[in-house]
N, C-alpha and C positions, 0 to 999 in steps of 0.2 A: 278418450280419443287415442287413436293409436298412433304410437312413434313415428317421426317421420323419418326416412329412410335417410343414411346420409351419401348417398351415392348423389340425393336429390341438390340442385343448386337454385339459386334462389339470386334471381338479381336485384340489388338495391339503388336506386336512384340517388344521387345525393347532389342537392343542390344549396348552396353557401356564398356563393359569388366572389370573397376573396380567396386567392388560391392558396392563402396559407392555414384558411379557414376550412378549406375542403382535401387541404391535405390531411391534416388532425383527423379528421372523420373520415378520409380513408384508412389511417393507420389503424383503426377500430378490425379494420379486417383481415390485419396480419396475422392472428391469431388462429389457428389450426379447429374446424372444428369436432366438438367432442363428439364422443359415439353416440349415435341414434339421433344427432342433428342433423339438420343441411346446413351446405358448405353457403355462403355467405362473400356473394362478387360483386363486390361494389362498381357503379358506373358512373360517372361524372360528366356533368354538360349543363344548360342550361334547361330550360323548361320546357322549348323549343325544339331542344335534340332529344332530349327523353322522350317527349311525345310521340317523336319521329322512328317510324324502324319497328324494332323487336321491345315493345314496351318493358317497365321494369314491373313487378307486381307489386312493391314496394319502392315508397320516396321518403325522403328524409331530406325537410324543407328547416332549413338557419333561417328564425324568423327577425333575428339582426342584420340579414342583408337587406336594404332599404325596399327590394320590390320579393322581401318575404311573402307579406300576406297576399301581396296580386299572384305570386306563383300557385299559392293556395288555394286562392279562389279560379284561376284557371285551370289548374290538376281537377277539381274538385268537377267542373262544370264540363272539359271538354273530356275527363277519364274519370270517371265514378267511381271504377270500381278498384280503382287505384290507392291499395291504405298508405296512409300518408303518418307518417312520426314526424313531429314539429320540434323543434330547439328553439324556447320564448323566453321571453324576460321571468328574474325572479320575484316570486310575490304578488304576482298579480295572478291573483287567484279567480276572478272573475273571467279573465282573457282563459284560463286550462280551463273553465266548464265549459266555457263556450265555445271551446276547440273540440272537446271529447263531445259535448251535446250537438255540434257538427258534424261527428263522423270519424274527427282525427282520432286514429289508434294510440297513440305514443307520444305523449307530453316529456320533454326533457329540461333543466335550466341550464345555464351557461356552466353552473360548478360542475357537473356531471366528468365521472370523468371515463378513460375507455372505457374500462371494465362497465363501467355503470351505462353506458352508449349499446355497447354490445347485448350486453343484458337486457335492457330498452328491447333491442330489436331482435332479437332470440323470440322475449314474448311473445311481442306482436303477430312474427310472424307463424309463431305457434296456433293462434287463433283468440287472446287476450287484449286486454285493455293494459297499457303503461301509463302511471302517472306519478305526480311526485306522493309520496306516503301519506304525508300529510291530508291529500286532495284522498286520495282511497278513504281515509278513515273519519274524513266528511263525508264522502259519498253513503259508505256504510251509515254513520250516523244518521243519516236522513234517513237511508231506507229501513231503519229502527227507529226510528218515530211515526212513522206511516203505520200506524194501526192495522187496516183491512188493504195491506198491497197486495197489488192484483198488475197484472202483465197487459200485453194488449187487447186481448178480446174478452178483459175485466174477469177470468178465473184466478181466482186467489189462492193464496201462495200458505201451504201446509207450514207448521213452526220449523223442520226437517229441511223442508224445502229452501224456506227464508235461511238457511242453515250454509246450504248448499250454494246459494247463491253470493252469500256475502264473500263467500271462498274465490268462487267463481271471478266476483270482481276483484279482489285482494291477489287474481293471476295465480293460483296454485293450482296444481295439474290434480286431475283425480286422483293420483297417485295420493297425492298430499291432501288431498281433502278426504280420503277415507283414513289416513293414519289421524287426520287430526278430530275427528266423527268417530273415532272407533267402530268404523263398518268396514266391508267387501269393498273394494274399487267398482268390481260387476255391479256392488248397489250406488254406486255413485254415479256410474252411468247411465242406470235407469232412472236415477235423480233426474237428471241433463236433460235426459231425452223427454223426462215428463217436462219440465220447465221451457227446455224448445217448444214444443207444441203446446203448450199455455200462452206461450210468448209467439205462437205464429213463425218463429225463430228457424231457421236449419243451422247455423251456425255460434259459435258462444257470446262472438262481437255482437252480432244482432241481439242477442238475451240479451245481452248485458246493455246495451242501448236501451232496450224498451225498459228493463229494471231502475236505469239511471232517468230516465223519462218521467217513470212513476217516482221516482225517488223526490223531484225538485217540482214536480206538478202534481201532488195524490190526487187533486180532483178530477184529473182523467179520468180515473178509477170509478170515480162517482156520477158518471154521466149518464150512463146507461138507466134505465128504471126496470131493467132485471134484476131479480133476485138474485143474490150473488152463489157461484158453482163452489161448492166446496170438494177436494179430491180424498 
């Protein structure tokens, strides 16, 4: 994917409900950004005012303030296309699937600290998935136990591929997935772009969605009674 410009500015929502809790999460953005990022201008308000006006393209919902998940679930229903980074209890591992298997981009815990906030949201808004490490390297495990993984309209996924992808969700940029493959970056992206359109996908979030999909459901995969597409 190509760098994003840093002239480009990127508004982020942040919603926390106590003000000393959503000052913290502003100070995330005192921080200068590096070259070849966008600048990164956080906006504060309720859920209510975000919605309202010049939306933000990104929220960043404190799922500790008591109407956390309602704000979620009304970003979610009345702005879709709005990626949302959640900050949720630690350890409840079942609540980060069910967030990322929702939609949510950016799983954080309360320990998390700027650097690790800012980073969070750098990816995401890169075009990846955030979550805690741990949660990555179950994700992965699943979709290394899934024998014949296959994407949405059940084409199955080359060894190279499955290769490509586990990278993909582990959030490394092509750049980083061909130093760690020992390939061209050019063949990395012709990786992507096969796996997008196996995955029906235009963009990585949505791969990696349908990948996370087949990952915790293979029998998707197994529905069809086509012979399965090998590339």
């Amino acid at each position: 994917m190509p760098s994003v410009s840093r002239s480009r500015t990127i508004r982020v929502g942040l919603v926390a409900g106590e003000p000393i809790r959503t000052a913290g999460l502003a100070s995330v953005f005192e921080v200068p950004a590096e070259e070849g990022k966008p600048w990164l201008v956080p906006v504060t308000g309720t859920v209510a005012e975000l919605l309202s006006g010049s939306v933000p393209e990104y929220i960043v919902v404190d799922l500790h303030e008591s109407t956390g998940l309602e704000a979620v679930e009304t970003i979610h229903r009345m702005r879709p296309e709005i990626r949302l980074i959640v900050i949720g209890p630690q350890g409840d591992d079942e609540l980060v699937l069910s967030a990322i298997m929702a939609g949510v981009r950016g799983y954080l815990d309360p320990s998390a600290g700027p650097e690790v906030v800012r980073q969070a949201i750098e990816v995401v808004t890169s075009g990846s998935i955030w979550a805690p490490r741990r949660m990555l390297s179950r994700l992965i495990d699943r979709l290394l136990k899934v024998p014949d993984l296959s994407l949405a309209n059940g084409s199955q996924l080359t060894l190279r591929e499955r290769q490509v992808m586990e990278l993909i969700l582990s959030a490394r940029s092509n750049r980083e997935i061909a130093a760690e493959l020992g390939i061209e970056e050019r063949t990395v992206k012709s990786y992507v772009g096969r796996l997008m359109r196996k995955a029906g996908a235009d963009n990585r979030i949505k791969l990696s969605m349908s990948a996370l999909g087949q990952a915790f459901h293979p029998e998707r995969g197994r529905e069809s009674t086509d012979p399965p597409q090998y590339s």
